[in-house]
MARBAKE-66664 format. One line per field, with one value per residue: residue number from 1; residue in three letters; x, y, z of N, C-alpha, C in turn. Coordinates in pm, whole numbers, plus 32768, in hexadecimal, padded with zeros to 4 digits. Layout:
i: NUM	...
aa: ALA	...
nX: X	...
nY: Y	...
nZ: Z	...
caX: X	...
caY: Y	...
caZ: Z	...
cX: X	...
cY: Y	...
cZ: Z	...
This chain:
i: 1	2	3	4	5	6	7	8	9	10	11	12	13	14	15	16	17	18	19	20	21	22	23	24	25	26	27	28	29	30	31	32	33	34	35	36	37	38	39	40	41	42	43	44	45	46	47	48	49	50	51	52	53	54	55	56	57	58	59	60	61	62	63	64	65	66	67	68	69	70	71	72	73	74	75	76	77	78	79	80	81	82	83	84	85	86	87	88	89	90	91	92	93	94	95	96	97	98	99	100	101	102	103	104	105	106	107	108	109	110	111	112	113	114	115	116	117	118	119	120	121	122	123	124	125	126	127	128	129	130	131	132	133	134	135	136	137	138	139	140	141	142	143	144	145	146	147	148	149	150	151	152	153	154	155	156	157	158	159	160	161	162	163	164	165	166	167	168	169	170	171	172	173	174	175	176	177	178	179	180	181	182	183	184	185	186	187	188	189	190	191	192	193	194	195	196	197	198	199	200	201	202	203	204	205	206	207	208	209	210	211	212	213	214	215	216	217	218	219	220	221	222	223	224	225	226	227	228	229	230	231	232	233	234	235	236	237	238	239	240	241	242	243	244	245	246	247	248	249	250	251	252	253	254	255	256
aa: UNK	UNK	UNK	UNK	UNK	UNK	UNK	UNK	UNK	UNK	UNK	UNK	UNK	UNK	UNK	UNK	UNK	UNK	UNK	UNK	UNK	UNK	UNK	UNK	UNK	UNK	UNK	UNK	UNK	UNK	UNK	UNK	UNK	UNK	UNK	UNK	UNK	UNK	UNK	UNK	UNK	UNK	UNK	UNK	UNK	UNK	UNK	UNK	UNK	UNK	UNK	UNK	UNK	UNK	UNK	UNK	UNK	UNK	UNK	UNK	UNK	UNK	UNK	UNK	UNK	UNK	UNK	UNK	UNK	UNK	UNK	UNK	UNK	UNK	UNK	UNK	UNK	UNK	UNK	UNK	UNK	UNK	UNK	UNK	UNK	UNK	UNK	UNK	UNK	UNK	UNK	UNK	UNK	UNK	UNK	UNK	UNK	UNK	UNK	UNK	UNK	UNK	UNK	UNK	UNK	UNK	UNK	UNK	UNK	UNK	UNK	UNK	UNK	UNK	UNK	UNK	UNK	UNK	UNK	UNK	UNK	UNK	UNK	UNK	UNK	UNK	UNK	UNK	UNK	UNK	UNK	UNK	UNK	UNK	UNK	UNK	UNK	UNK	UNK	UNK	UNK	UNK	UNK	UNK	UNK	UNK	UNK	UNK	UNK	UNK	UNK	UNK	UNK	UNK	UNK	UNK	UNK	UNK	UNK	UNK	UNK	UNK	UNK	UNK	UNK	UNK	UNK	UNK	UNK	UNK	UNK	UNK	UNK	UNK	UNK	UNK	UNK	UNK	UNK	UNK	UNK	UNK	UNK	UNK	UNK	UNK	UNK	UNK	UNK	UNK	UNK	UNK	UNK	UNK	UNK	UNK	UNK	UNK	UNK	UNK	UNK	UNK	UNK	UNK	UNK	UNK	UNK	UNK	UNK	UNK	UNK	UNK	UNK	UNK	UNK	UNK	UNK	UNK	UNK	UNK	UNK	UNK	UNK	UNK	UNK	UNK	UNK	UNK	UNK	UNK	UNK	UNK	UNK	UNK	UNK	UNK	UNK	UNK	UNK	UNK	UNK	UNK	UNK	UNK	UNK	UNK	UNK	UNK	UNK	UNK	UNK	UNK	UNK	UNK	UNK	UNK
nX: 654B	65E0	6665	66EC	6813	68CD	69CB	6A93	6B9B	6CD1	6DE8	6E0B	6DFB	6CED	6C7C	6CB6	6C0D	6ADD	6AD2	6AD0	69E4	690A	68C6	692A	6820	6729	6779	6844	694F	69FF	6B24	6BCA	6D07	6CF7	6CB0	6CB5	6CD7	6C16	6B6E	6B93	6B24	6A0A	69C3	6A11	69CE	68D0	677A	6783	6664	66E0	676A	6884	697F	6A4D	6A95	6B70	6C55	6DB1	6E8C	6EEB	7021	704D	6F5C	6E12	6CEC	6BAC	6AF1	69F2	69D5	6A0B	68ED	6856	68AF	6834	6744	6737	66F9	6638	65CD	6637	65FD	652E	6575	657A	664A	674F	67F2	6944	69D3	6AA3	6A90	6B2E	6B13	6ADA	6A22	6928	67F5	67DC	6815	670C	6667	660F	6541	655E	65E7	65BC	6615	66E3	67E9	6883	69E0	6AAC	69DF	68BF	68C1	67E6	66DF	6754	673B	660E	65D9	6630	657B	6473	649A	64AD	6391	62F4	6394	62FC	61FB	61BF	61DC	612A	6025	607C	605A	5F65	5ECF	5F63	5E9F	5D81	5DB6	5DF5	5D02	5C30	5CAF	5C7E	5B60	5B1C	5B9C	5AEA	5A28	5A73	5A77	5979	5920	5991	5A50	5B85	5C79	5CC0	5C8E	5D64	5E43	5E07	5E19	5F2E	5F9E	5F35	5F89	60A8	608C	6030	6132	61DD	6174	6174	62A3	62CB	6272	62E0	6406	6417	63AB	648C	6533	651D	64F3	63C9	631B	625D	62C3	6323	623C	6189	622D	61F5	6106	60D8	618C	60C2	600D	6076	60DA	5FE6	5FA9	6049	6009	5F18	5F77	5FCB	5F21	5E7B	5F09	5F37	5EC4	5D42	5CDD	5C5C	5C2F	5B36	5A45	5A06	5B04	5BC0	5B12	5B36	5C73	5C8E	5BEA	5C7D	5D6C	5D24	5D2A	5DFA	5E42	5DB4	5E4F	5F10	5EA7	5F2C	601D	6009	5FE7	60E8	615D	60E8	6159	625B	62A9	6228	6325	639B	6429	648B
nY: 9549	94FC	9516	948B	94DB	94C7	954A	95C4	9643	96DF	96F6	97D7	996C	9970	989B	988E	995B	992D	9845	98A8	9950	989A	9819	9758	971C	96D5	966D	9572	9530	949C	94A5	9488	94B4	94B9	9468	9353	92D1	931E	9295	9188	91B0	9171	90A3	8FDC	9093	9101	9190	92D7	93EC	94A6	9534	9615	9691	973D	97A0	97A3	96CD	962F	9581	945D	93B0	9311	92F4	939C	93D7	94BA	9575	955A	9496	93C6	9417	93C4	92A5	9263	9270	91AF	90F6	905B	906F	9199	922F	92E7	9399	94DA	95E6	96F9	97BA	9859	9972	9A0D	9B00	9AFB	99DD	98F1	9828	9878	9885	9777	9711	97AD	9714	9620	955E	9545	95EF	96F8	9813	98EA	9997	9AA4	9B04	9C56	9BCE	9C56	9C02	9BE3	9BDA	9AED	9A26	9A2B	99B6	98CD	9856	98AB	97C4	96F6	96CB	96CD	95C3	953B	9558	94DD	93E0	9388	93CB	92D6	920F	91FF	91E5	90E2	903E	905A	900C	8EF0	8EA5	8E95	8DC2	8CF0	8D1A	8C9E	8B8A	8B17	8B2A	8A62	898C	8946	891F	8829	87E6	8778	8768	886F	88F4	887C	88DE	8A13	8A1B	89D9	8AB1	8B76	8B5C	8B9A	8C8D	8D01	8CB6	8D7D	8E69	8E5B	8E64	8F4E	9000	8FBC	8FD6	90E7	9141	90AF	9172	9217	9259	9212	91D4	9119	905D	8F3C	8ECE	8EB2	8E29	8D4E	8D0B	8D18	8BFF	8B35	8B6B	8B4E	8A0A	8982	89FD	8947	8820	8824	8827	874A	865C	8692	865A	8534	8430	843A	84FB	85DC	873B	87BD	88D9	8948	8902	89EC	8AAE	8AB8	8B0A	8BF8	8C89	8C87	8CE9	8DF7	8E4F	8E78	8F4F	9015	9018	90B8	919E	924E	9234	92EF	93C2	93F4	9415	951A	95B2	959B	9601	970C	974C	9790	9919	99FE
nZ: E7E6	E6C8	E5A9	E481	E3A3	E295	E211	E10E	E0B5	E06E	E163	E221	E266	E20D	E23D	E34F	E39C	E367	E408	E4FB	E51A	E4DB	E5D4	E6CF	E766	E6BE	E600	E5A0	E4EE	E3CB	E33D	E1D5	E108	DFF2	DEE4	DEA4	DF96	DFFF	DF46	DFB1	E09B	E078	E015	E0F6	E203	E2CE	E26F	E255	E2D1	E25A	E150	E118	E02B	DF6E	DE29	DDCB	DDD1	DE35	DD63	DDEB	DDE5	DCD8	DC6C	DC24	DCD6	DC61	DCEA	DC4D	DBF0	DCCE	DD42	DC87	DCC3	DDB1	DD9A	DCFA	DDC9	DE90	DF9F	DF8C	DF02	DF20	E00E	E05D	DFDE	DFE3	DF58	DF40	DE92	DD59	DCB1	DBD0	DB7C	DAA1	DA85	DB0D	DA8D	DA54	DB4A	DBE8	DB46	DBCC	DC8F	DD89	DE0A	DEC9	DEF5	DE8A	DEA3	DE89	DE8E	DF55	E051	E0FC	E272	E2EC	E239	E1CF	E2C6	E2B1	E1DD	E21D	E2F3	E263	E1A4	E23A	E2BD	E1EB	E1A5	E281	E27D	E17B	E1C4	E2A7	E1D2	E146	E1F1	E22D	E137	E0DD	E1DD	E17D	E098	E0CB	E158	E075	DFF8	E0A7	E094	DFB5	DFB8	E056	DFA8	DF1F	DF99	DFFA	DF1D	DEED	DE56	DE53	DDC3	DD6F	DE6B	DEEF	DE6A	DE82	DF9B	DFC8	DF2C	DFF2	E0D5	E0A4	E07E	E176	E20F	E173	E1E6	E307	E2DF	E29F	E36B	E418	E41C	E3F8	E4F9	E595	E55D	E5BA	E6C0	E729	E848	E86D	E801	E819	E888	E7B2	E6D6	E726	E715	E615	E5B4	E63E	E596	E4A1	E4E0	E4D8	E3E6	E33A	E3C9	E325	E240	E228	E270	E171	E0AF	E0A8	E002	DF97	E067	E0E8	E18C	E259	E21F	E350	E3B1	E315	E342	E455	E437	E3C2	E45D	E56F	E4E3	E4C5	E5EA	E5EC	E557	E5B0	E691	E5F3	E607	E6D4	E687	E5B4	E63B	E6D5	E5EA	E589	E64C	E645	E564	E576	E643	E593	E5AC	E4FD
caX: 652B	6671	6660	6783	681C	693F	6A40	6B0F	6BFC	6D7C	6E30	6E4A	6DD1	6C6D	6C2A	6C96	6B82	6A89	6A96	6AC7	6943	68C5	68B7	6913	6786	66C7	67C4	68BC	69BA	6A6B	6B65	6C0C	6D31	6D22	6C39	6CDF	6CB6	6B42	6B0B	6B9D	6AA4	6974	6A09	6A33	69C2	6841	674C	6746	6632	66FD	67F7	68D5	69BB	6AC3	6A98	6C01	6C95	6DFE	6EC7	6F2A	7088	7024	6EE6	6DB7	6C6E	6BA2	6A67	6991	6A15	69D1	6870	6810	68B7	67C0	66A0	6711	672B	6594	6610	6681	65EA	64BB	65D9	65B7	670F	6761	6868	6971	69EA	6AE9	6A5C	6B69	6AE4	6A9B	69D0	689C	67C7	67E4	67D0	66A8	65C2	6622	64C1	6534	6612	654F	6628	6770	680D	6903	6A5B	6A98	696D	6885	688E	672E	66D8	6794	66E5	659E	65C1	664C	6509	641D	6490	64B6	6339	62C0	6388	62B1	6183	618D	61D9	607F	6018	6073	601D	5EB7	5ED6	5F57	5E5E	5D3F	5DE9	5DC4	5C6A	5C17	5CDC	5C11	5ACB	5B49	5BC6	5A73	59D4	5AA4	5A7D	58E0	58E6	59BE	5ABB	5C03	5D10	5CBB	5CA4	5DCD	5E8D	5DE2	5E46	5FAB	5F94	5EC2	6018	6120	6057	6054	61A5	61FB	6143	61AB	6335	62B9	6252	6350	645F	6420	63C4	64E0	6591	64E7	64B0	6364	631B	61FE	62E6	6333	61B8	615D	625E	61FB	6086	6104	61E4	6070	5FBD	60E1	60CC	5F58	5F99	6090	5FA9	5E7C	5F67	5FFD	5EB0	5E52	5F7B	5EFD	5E27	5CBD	5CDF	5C1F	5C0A	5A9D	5A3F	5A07	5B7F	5BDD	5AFF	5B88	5CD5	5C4E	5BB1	5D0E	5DEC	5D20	5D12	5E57	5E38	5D75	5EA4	5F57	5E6F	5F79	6085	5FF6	5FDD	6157	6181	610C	61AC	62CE	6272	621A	638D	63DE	6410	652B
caY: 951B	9503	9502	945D	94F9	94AD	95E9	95B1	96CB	96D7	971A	9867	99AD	9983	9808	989B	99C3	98B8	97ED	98F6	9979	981A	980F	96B9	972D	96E5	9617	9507	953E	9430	94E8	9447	9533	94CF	93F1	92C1	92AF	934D	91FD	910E	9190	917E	900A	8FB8	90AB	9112	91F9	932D	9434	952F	956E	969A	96A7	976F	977F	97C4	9687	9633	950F	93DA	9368	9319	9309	9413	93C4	9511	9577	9539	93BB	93AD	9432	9328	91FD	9280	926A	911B	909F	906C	90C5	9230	9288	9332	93BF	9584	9627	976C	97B5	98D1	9961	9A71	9B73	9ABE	995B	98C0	97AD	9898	9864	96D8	96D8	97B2	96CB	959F	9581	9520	9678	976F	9872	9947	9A16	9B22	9B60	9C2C	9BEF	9C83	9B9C	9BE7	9B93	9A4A	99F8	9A48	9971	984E	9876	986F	9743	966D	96E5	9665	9539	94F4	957F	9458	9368	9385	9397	9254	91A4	920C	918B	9071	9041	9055	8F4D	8E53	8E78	8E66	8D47	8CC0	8CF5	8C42	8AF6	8B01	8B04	89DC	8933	8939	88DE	87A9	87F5	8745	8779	8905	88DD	8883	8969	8A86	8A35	8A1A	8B65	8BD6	8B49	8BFA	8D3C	8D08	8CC0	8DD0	8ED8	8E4E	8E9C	8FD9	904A	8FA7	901A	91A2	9151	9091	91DF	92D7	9211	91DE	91A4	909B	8FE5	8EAC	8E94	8EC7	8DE2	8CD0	8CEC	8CE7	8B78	8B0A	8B44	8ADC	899A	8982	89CF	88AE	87DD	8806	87FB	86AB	8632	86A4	862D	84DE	8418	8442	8524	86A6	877B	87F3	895E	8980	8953	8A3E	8B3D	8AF3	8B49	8C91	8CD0	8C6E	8D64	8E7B	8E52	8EAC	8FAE	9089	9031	911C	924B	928F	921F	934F	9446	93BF	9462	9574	9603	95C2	9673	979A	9792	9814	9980	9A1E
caZ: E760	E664	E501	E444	E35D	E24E	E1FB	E0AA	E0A9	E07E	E1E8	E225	E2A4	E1FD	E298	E3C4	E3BE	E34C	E470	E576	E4D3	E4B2	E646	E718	E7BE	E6AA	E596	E58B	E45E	E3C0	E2CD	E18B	E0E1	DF85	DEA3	DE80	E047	E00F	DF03	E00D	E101	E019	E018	E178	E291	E2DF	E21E	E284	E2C2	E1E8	E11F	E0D6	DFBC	DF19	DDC6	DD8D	DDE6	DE17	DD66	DE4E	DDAA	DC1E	DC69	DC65	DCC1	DC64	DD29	DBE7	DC02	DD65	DD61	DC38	DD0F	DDF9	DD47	DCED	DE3F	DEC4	E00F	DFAB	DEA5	DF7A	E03E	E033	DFBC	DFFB	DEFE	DF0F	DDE0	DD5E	DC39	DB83	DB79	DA1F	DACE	DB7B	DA5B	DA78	DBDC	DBEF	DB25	DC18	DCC3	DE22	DE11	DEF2	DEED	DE55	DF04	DE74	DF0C	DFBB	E078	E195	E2D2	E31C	E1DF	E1ED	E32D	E2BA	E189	E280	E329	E1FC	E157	E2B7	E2FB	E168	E1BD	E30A	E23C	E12D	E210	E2B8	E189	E126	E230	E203	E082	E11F	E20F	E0FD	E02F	E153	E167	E004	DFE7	E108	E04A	DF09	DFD5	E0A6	DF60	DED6	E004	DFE4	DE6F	DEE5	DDE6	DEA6	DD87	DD6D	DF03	DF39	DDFC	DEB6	E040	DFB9	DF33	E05F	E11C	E06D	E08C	E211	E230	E16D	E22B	E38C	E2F1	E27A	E3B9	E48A	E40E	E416	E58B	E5F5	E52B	E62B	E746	E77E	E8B2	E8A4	E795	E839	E878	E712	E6A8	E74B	E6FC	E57F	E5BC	E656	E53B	E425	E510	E4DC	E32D	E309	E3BB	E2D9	E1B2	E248	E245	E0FD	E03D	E09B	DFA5	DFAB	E0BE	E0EE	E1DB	E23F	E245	E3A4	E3E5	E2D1	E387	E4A8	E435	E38A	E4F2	E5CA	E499	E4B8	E632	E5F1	E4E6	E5FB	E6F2	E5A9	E62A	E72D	E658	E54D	E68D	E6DC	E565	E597	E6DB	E60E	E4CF	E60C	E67E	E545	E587	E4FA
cX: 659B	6638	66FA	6793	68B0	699F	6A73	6B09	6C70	6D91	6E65	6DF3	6D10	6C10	6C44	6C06	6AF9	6A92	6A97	6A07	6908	68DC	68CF	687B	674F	6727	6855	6913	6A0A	6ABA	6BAC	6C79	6D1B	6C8F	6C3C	6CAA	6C31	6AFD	6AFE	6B44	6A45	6986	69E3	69DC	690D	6825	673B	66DC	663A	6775	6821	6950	69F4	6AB4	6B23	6C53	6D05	6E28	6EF9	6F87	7046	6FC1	6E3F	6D43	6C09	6B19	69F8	696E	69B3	6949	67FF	6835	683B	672E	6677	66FB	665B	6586	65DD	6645	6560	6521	65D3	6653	66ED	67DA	68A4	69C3	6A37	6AA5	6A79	6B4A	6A74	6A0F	6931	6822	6796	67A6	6735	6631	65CF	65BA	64C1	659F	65A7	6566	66C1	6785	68A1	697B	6A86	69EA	6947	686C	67FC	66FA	66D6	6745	6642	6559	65E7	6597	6483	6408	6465	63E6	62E6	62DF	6303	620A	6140	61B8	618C	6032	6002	605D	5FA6	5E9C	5F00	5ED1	5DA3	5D3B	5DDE	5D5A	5C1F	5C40	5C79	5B91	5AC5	5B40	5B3C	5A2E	59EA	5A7A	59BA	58D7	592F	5A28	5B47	5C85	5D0F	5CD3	5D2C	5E50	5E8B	5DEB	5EDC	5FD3	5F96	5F66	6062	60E4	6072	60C9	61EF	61CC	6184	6280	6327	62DA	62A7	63B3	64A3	63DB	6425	652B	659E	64B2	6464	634C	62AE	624F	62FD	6288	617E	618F	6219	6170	6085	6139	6159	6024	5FFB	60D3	602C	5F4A	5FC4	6051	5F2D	5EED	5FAC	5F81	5E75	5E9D	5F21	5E7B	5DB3	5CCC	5CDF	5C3D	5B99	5AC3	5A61	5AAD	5BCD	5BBE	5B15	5C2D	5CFE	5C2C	5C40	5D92	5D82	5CFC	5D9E	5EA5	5DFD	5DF2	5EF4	5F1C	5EF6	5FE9	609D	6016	6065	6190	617C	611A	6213	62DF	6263	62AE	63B6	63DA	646F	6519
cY: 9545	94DC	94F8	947F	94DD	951E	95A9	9626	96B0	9709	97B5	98E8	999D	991E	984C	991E	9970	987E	9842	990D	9905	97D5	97AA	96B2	96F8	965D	95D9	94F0	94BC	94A0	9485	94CE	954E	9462	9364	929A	92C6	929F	91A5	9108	9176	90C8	8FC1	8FE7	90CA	9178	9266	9395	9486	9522	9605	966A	9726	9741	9770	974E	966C	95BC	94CE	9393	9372	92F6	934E	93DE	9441	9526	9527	94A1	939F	939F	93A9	9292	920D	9242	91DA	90D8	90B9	90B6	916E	9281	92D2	9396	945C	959F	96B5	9773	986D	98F7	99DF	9A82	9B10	9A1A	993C	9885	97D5	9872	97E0	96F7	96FF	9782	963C	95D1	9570	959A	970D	9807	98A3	99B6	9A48	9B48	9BEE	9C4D	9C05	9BDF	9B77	9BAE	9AF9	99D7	99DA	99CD	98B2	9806	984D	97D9	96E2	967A	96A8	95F6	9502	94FC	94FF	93E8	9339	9378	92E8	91EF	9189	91C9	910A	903A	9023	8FE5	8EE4	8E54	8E5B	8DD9	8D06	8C87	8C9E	8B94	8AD6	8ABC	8A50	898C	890A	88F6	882A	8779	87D2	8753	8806	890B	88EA	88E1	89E9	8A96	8A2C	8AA4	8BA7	8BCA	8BAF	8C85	8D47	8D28	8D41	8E66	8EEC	8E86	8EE0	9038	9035	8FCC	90D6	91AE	9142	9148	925B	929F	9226	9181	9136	9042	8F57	8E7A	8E45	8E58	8D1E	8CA0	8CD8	8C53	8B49	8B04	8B3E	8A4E	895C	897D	897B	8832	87B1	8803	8752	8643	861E	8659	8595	849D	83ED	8460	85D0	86C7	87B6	889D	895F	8963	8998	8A9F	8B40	8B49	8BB9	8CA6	8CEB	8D02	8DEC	8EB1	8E9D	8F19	902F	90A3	90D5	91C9	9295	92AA	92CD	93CC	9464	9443	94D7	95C4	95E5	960B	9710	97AC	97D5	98B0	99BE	9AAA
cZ: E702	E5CF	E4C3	E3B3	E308	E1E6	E16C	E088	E0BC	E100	E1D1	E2A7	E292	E25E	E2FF	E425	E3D9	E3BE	E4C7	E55D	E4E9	E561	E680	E77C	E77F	E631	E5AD	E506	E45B	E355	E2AC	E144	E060	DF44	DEA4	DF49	E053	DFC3	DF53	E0A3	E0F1	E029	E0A1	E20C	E262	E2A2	E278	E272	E25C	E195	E0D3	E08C	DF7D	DE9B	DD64	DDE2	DDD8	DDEA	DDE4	DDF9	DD00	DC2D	DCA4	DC43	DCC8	DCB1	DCEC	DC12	DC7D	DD73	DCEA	DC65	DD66	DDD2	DD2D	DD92	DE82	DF4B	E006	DF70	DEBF	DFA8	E02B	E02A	DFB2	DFAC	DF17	DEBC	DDD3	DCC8	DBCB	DB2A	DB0A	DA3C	DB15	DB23	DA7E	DAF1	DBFF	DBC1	DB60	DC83	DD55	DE62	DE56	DF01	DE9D	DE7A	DEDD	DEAF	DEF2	E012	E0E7	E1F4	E2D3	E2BE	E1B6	E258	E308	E241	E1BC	E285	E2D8	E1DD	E1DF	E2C2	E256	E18B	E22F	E2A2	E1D2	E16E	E249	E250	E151	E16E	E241	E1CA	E0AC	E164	E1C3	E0C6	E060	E120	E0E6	DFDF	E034	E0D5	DFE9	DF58	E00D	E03F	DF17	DF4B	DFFB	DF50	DE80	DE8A	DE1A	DE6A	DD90	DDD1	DF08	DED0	DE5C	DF27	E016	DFA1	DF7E	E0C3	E12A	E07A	E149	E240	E1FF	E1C8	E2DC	E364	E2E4	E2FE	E418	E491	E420	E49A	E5DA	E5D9	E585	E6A8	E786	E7D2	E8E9	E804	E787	E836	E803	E6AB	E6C4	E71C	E650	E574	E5F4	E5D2	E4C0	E45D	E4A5	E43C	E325	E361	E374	E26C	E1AE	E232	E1C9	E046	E044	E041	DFD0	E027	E0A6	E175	E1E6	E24B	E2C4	E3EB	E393	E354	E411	E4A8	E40D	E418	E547	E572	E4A3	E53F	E636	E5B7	E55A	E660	E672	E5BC	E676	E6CC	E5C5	E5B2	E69A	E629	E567	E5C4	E68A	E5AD	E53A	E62D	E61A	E537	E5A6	E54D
């Protein structure tokens, strides 16, 4: 089980402590040296689990992108801006203030600082991340079925413009949840992911059929294949038991 993590630190003796600590057993480092190479990954390459940071960033030619910067592109970016940061910081550093009221900031860490320490605060944050990630798939999870109850109801009152307002919705909530969850599997390779995947592309099949139907004029869908498709998604919502256990045996490897 690997957890990916993203280094920005200038080239030197410190990055090289930092990754020796940050184990090839347990974490996969991407390192950037400077801000302006940290933006173009925020840009381009995959989210990672973590990030560590240098608050003392160095210019790239005539132009300095400063942690501060960095951590508010972040924020902008939907992606990232969940994203834990582990920030390290010298006494000296105007900027700790700022950074410390940036809410996806879990820690600051003093140079020079205790390994163990360092490790331990690794450790934390990666184990909150996993923590609200269950989380939210719960809250997710929830929100289906409520939704569920609502369209059922429209669907009994015979109400066909609300109907179909409220299975688009019901859609876009699906789809969103199936990327939710797919994505921070392919990330950690769960091992029933192809399964999982595929039983998601069955029942996205199965929504854009009823809303193909529905678009059509003077054309419903009855309840009973609503609740079948409430029955079929949460056939697959229980397959997520494992997928939660899967969570947390990994949340368990964490132990610094």
């Amino acid at each position: 089980m690997h957890f990916s993590i993203l280094l920005i630190e200038p080239p030197g003796i410190d990055s090289q402590l930092l990754q020796l600590m940050l184990a090839p057993e347990k974490f996969r480092v991407r390192t950037s040296e400077c801000g302006l190479k940290a933006w173009n990954a925020i840009l381009t390459d995959d989210v990672p689990d973590l990030v560590v940071m240098d608050a003392d960033l160095p210019q790239q030619g005539e132009i300095q992108i400063t942690a501060v910067q960095l951590l508010e592109m972040m924020n902008n970016q939907a992606k990232w801006c969940n994203v834990p940061k582990v920030i390290l910081a010298s006494n000296s550093n105007s900027s700790i203030l700022k950074i410390s009221s940036i809410s996806s900031v879990n820690a600051i860490i003093l140079k020079p600082y205790d390994p163990r320490r360092f490790m331990q605060e690794i450790y934390k944050s990666l184990t909150q991340h996993i923590e609200s990630h269950i989380t939210e798939v719960n809250r997710q999870h929830v929100q289906l079925g409520a939704a569920f109850q609502e369209l059922i109801k429209l669907s009994e009152q015979q109400n066909a413009n609300d109907l179909a307002r409220a299975f688009t919705q019901l859609s876009h909530a699906i789809e969103k949840h199936f990327d939710f969850e797919e994505h921070f599997m392919a990330r950690h390779n769960y091992p029933d992911f192809i399964d999982h995947h595929d039983n998601h592309k069955l029942l996205l099949t199965m929504v854009d059929q009823m809303k193909a139907e529905m678009a059509q004029p003077e054309k419903s869908i009855t309840t009973q294949r609503i609740e079948k498709l409430r029955t079929d998604l949460f056939e697959d919502v229980n397959d997520d038991k494992k997928y939660i256990k899967f969570l947390s045996n990994l949340r368990s490897s964490l132990v610094g």
